[in-house]
C-alpha positions as CSV (number, residue, x, y, z in Angstrom):
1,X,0.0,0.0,0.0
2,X,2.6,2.6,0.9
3,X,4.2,1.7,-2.2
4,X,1.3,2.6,-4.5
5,X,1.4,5.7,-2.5
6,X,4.7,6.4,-2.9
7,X,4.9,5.8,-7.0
8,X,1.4,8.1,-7.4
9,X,3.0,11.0,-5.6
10,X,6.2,10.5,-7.6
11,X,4.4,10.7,-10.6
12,X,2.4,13.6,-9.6
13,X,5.6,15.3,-8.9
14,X,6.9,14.5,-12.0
15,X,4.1,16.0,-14.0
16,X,3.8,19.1,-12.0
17,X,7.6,19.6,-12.4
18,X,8.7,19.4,-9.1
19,X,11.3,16.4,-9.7
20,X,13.6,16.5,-12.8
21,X,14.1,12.4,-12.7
22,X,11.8,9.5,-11.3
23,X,14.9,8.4,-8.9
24,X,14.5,12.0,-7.5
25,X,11.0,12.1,-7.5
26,X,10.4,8.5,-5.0
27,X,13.2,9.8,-2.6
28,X,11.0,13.4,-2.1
29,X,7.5,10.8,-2.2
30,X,9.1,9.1,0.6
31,X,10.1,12.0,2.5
32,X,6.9,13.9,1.9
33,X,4.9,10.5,3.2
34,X,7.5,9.8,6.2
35,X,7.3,13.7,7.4
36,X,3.0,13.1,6.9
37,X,2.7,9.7,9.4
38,X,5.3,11.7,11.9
39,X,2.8,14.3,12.2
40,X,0.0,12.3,12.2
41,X,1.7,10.3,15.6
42,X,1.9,13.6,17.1
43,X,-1.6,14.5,16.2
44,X,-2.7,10.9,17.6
45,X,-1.1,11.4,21.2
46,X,-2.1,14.9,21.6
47,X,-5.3,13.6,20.6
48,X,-5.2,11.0,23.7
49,X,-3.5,13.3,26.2
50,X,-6.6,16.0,25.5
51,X,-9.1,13.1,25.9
52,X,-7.0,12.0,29.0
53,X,-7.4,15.3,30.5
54,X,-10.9,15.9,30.1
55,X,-12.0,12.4,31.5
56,X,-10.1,13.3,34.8
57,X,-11.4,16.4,36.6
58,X,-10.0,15.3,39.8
59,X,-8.6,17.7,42.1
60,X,-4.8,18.2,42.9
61,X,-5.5,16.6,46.4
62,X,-6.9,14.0,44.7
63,X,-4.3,13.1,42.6
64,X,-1.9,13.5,45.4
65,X,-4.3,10.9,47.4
66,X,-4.0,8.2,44.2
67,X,-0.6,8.9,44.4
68,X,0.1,7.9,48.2
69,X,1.6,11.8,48.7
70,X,0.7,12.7,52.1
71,X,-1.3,16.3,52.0
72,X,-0.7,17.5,55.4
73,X,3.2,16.4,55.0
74,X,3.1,18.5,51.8
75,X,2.0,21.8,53.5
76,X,4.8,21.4,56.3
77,X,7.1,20.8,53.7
78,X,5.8,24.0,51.9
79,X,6.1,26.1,54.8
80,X,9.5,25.2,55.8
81,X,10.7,26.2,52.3
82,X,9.2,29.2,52.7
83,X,10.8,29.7,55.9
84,X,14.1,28.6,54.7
85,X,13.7,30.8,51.6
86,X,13.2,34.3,53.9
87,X,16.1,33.3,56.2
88,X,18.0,33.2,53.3
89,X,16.4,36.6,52.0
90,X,16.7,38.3,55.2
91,X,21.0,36.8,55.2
92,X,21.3,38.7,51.7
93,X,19.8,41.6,53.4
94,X,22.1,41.3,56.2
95,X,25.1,41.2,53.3
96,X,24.4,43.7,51.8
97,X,23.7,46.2,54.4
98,X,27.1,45.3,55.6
99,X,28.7,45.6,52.3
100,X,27.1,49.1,52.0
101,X,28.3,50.0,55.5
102,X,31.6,49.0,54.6
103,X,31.9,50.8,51.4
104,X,30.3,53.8,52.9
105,X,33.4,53.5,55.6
106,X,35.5,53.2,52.9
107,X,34.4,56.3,50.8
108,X,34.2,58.4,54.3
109,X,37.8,57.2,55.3
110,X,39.3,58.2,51.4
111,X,37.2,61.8,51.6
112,X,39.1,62.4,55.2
113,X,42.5,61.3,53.4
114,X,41.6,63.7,50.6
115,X,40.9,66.3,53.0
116,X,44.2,65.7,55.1
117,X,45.9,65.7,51.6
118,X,44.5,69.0,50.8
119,X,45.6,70.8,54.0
120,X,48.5,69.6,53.6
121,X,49.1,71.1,50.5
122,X,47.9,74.5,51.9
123,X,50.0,74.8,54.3
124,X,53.1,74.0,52.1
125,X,51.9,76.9,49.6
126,X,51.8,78.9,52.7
127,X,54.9,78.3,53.8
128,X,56.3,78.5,50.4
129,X,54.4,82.0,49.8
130,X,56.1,83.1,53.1
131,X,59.3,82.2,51.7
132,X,58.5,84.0,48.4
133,X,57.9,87.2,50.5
134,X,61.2,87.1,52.8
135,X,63.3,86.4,49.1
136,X,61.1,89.6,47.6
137,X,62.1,91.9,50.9
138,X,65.5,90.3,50.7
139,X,65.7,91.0,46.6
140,X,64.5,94.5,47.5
141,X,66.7,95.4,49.7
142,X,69.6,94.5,47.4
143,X,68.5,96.3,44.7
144,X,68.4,99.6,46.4
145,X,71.6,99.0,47.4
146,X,72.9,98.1,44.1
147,X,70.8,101.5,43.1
148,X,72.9,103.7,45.4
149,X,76.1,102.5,44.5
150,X,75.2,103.0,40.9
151,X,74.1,106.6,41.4
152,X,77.4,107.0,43.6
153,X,79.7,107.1,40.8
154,X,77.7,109.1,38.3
155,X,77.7,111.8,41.1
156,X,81.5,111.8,40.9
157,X,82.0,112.1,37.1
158,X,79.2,115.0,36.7
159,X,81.7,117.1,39.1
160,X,83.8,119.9,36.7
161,X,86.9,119.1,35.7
162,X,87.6,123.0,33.7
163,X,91.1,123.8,35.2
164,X,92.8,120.8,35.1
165,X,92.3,120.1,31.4
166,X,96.0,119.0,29.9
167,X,97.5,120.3,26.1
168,X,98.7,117.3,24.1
169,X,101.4,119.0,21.8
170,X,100.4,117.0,18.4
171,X,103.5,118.4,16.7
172,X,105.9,115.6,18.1
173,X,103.5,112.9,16.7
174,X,103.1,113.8,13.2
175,X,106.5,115.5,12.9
176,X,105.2,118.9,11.2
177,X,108.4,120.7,11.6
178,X,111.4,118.5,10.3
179,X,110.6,117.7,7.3
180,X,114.0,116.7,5.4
């Protein structure tokens, strides 16, 4: 029977031009026909499982019963995981408070270390601005003294000299007289 089946759809493929050869056109019959009866298993059990389902409108307590699952032993169990589940909650609370505290220490002890830094650093432009100002006083002072001893010596040459001027007799140099 699958056979038949198998050579009409080749030949249908063949006349519709879907398969260039015969060879070619059983091997896509086959696939075509194998990828149907997998679908149609599929189809079947969710067919049954449906059916299955509506037949049995039994409780979940019910089931639990056919099963031999003890109800009451199933709400401890519940509740104890719940228990166990907020411990566990309340411990990453716990954590992470503590990792905030400690980051929160550790961001107020850097910002005091800044600060220490920072003071620091003013009073060493302090002291270096009070060294600034003795060197300026200092430099001051020397060059009004260096001033004065400048202004010393041009006192001294803008004194007359109109007396004591001396006659350079040019005659000896240049021999005007003796000419031979």
């Amino acid at each position: 029977m699958t056979e038949d089946k198998i050579k009409k759809l080749a030949e249908t493929l063949l006349k519709s031009g879907l398969a260039t050869s015969y060879t070619l056109a059983i091997e896509k019959a086959k696939e075509m026909l194998d990828i149907q009866e997998k679908t149609k298993i599929k189809t079947d059990i969710e067919i049954e499982k449906k059916t299955d389902m509506e037949e049995e409108d039994k409780t979940v307590d019910e089931l639990m019963e056919e099963a031999g699952v003890d109800t009451e032993e199933n709400k401890k169990d519940e509740e104890k995981s719940e228990e166990i589940e907020e411990d566990t909650q309340e411990e990453l609370e716990g954590e992470e408070k503590e990792e905030r505290s400690e980051e929160e220490k550790e961001e107020m002890e850097e910002g005091i270390q800044e600060e220490l830094e920072e003071e620091e650093k003013e009073e060493r432009i302090k002291e270096v601005n009070e060294e600034e100002e003795g060197e300026e006083i200092i430099i001051k002072e020397q060059t009004e003294e260096m001033e004065e001893e400048e202004e010393k010596p041009k006192k001294e040459l803008k004194k007359p000299t109109y007396g004591e001027e001396k006659k350079i007799d040019l005659s000896d140099v240049f021999n005007y007289g003796k000419r031979q």
